[in-house]
N, C-alpha and C positions, 0 to 999 in steps of 0.2 A: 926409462923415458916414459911419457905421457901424463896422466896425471890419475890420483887416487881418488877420485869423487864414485861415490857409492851410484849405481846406474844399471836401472835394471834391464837396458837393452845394447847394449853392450857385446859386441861381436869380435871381442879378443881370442877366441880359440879359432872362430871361423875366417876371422881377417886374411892368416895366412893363404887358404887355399881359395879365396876372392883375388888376393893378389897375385896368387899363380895364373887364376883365369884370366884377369886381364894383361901381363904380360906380354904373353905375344899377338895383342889385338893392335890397330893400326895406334902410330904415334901420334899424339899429340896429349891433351889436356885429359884427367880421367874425375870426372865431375862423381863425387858421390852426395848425393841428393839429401840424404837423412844420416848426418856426419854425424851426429851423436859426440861422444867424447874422442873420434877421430881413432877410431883403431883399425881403418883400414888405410887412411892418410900413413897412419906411421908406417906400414907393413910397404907401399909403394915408396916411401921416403930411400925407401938401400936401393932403388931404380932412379932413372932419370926423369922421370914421365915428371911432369906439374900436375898440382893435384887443385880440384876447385873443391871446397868444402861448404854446404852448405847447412843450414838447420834454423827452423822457426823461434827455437828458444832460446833466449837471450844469453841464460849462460852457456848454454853449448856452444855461442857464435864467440863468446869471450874466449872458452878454452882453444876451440879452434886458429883464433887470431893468436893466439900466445904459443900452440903449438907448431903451427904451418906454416907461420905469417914473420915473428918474432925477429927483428935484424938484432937484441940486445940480449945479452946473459941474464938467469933469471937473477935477483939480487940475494943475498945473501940474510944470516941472520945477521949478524955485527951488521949489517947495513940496517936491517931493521930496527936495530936497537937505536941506532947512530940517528935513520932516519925520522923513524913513527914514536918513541917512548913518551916523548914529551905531550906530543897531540893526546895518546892515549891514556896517560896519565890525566890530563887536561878532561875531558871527557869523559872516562870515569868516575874522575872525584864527583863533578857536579851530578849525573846520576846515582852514586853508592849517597851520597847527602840527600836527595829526593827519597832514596828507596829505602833507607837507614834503617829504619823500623822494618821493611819488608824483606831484607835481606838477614836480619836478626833471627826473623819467624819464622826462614826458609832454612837456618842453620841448625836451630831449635828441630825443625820437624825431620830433619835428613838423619837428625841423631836421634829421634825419637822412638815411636811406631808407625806404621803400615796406614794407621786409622789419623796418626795427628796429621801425618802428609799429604793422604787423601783429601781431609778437611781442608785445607790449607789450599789444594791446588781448586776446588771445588768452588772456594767463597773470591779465588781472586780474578782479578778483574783485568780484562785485556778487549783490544778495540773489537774484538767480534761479540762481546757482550756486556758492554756497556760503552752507556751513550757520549757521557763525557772524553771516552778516549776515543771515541768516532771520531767523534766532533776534532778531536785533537790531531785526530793523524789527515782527517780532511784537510786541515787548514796546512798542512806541511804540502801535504800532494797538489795543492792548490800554486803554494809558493813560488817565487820564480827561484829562489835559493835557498838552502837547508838552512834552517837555525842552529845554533847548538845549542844544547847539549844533540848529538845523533842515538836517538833513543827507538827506533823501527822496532827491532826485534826483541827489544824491553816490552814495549807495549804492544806487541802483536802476538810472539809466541815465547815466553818468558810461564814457568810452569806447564807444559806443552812438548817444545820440541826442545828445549834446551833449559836450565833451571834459570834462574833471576841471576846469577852472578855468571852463569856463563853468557846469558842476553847481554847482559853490562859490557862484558868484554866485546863481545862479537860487533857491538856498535859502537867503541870505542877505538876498533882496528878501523872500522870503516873511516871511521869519523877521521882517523891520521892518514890514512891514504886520501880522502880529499882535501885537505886543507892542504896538503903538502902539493897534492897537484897543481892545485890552487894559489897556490903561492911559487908557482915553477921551480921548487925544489927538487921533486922528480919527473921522469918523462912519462907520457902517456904510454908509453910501451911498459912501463917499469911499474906503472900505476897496475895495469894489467895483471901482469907478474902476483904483485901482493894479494889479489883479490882473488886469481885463480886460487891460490892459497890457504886463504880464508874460507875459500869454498872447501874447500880439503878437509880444511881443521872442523869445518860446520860437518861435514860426512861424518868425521871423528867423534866428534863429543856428542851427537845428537842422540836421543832417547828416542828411539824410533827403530821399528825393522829395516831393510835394506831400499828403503825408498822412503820419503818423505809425505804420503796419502794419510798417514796417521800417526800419531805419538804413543808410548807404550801408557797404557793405563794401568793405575796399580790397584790392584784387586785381592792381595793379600801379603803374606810377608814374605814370599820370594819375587814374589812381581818387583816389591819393594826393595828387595836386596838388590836387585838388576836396576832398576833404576837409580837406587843409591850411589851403587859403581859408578854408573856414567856421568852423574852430577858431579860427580867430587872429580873429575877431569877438566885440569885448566885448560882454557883457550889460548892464550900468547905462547904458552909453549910448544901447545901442537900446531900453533902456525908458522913459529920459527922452523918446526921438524919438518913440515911438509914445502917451507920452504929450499930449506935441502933436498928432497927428491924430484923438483920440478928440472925438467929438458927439456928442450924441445924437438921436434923430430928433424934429421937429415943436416947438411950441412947451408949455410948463411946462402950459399949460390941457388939451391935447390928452393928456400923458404921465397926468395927473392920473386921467384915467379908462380906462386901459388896465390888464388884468390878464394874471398873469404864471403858469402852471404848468408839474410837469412830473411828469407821469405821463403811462404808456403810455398811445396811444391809446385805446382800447377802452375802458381804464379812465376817463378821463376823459368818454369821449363818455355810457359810462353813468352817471355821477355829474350829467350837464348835463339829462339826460333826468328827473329828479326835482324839478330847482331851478327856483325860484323868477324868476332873471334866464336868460335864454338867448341865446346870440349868432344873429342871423337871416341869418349866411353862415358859411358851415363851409369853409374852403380848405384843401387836403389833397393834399397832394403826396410820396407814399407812398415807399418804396425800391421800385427798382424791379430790380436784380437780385440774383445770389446772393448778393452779397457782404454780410457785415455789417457795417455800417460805423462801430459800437464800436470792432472792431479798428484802426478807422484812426484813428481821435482818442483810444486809450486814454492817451497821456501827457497830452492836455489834460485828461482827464477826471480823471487822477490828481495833475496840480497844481491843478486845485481842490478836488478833496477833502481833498489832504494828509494823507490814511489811512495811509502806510505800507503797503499790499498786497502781498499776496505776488506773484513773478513769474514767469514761464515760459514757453519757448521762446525761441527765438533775439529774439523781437518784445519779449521782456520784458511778456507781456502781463500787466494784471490778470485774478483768473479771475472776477469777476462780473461781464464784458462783458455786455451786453443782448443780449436776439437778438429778432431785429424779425420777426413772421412774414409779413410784405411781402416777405419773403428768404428767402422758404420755398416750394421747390415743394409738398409739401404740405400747406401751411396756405395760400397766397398768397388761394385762391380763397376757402372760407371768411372769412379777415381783411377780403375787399373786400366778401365779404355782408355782415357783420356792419358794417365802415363804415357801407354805403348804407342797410342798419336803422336804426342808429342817429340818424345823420344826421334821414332822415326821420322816425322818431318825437318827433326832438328841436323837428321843425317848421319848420328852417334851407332854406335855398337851400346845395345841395352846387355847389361848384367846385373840379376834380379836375383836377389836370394831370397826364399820364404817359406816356411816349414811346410810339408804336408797335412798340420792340422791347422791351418790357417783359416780366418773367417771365408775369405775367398773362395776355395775351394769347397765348400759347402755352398756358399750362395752361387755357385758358377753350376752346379750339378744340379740346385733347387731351381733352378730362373733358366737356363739354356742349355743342362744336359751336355755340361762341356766339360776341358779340362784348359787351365792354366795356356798351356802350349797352345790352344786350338784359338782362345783367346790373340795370342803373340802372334800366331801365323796372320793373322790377318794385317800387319801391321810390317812384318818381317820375312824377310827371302829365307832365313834359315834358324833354324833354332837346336840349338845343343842341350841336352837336360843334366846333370852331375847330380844325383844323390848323394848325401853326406850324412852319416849316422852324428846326432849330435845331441847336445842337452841345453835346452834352453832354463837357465835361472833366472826365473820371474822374482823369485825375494819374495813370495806370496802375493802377487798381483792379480794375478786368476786364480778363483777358489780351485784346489784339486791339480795346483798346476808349480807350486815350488820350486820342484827340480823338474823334471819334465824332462824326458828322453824323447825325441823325435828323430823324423828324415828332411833334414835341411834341402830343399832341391835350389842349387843353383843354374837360372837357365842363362843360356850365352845366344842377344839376338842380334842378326847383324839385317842390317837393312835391304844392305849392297853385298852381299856375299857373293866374292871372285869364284 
């Protein structure tokens, strides 16, 4: 169960012993703040508890809703064949006829050498460097409705993050999960399903390390062999495969009463502080270094929007990345006061997981000669600390930090402690 998108914060080893913590804390809803791909939703799913999931980025609120939320089975491949062939056929043709010549160049150079492919990826043209295709993908973001042919990832990262005929494809699936929607051939839930998938298959075939900040560049002729490999990987097939491994978590009664958001932290925690239902465990597992880590999933973010955005830098990035002030040495310490307010005004039991070499913890010893805990006490009647030896895989996100062995401390803060 869950789902296979590549994700570099990702708390599958430590999920378990998060959900032992919360457990035996009081009943009701256990809100975890920064759901990411939900791997601690799934670990409370074999309990009863409702789980609220939330997260600022767009596809993390898709997988969410499809894994917590989902009242429908995910769909199958024979259904995708049955359903999407025709769209995607439909939508490929007219860009493999656009790109004929460019797709010819890109088969030429895969078979070639190191130096014709380099050339190749070097002289062509996509909307982060040149103007004509700005101009092109403005006028789509502008639209009140997609044109067809759905061409985004043709013209945005085509030689980059995926080659030219895997772009074709990947905007080809799109392009048949909407028009089908659109035509209420499938349900909005089902729509879901397909796209969570898509994302799957884009982790799959992408030419990139374990995050999407950058594309592999090829720099000689094993650079070239690795990239070669992954070009020559179809899309329809890996999204029929990854359609067979999607679940969703817990049973149809349990998803029934789980809710889904996604807004920034802060924002949220203030909006709960008013209402009426509240969740009575808050889990929050914050960023914990510089880096922001928008930039690293900006192409998932950008095949579920399917905005056409403008692009720039070598990363092809969007430019209205979020930026998390948990990734800010000047905000970091503020963000964690403002959490621990929060939190405890809202009345919740806080459970906080975040490494001992976290930005926090420096900036808390530089600015007030404190610790973590000392921070929480002011907020909380009692505080539990659990160290957890553990290893964090960043995927190269922090220089010097890859695989990373740290001490996970989990604290457990209750507000009203009996």
């Amino acid at each position: 169960m869950g789902v296979q998108i590549r994700y570099m914060g990702t708390k599958k080893v430590l999920a378990p012993r998060v959900a032992r913590a919360i457990g035996p804390l009081p009943d009701g809803p256990c809100l975890d703040l920064f759901a990411g791909m939900c791997s601690v939703a799934g670990e409370l799913s074999r309990s009863r508890r409702s789980v609220w999931c939330n997260d600022v980025q767009g596809y993390a609120e898709l997988v969410a809703r499809a894994l917590v939320q989902s009242t429908e089975t995910p769909p199958t491949g024979f259904d995708a064949a049955k359903e999407l062939s025709d769209a995607v056929s439909e939508n490929g043709g007219i860009l493999r006829t656009r790109f004929l010549k460019d797709l010819r160049a890109e088969r030429a150079a895969l078979a070639g050498s190191y130096n014709d492919y380099t050339a190749l990826v070097q002289a062509w043209a996509h909307v982060g460097n040149d103007a004509a295709l700005a101009e092109e993908a403005a006028r789509e973001r502008a639209a009140e409705t997609r044109e067809s042919p759905y061409r985004l990832a043709t013209i945005a990262f085509a030689h980059g993050y995926f080659g030219l005929g895997q772009s074709i494809e990947i905007d080809s699936i799109r392009y048949a999960l909407d028009v089908t929607l659109d035509a209420g051939a499938i349900s909005a839930e089902r729509h879901r399903w397909y796209l969570v998938a898509l994302l799957q298959a884009a982790s799959h075939v992408v030419s990139a390390p374990g995050h999407f900040a950058q594309f592999f560049g090829v720099r000689d002729a094993d650079t070239f062999r690795r990239v070669r490999q992954v070009r020559a990987r179809l899309v329809w097939p890996q999204f029929v495969l990854e359609l067979g491994r999607l679940r969703p978590y817990g049973t149809s009664a349990w998803r029934r009463g789980n809710r889904v958001f996604s807004k920034p932290a802060d924002a949220l925690l203030q909006d709960l502080r008013g209402a009426s239902e509240r969740p009575s465990v808050i889990y929050a597992d914050p960023p914990y270094t510089v880096d922001q880590y928008s930039r690293y999933y900006h192409v998932l973010e950008t095949l579920t929007r399917y905005d056409y955005p403008a692009s720039a830098s070598l990363g092809r990035y969007r430019p209205d990345r979020f930026t998390s002030p948990f990734s800010l040495a000047s905000k970091v310490v503020h963000a964690f006061e403002g959490l621990a307010s929060d939190v405890a005004e809202i009345g919740a039991v806080l459970v906080l997981s975040y490494p001992s070499t976290g930005l926090l913890h420096r900036k808390l010893k530089e600015e007030k000669h404190e610790e973590l805990s000392d921070l929480l006490r002011r907020h909380f009647g009692r505080i539990d600390v659990t160290p957890i030896p553990y290893r964090h895989s960043t995927m190269g996100g922090s220089p010097g930090w890859s695989h990373a062995g740290v001490e996970e401390l989990v604290y457990v803060a209750d507000p009203d402690p009996k």
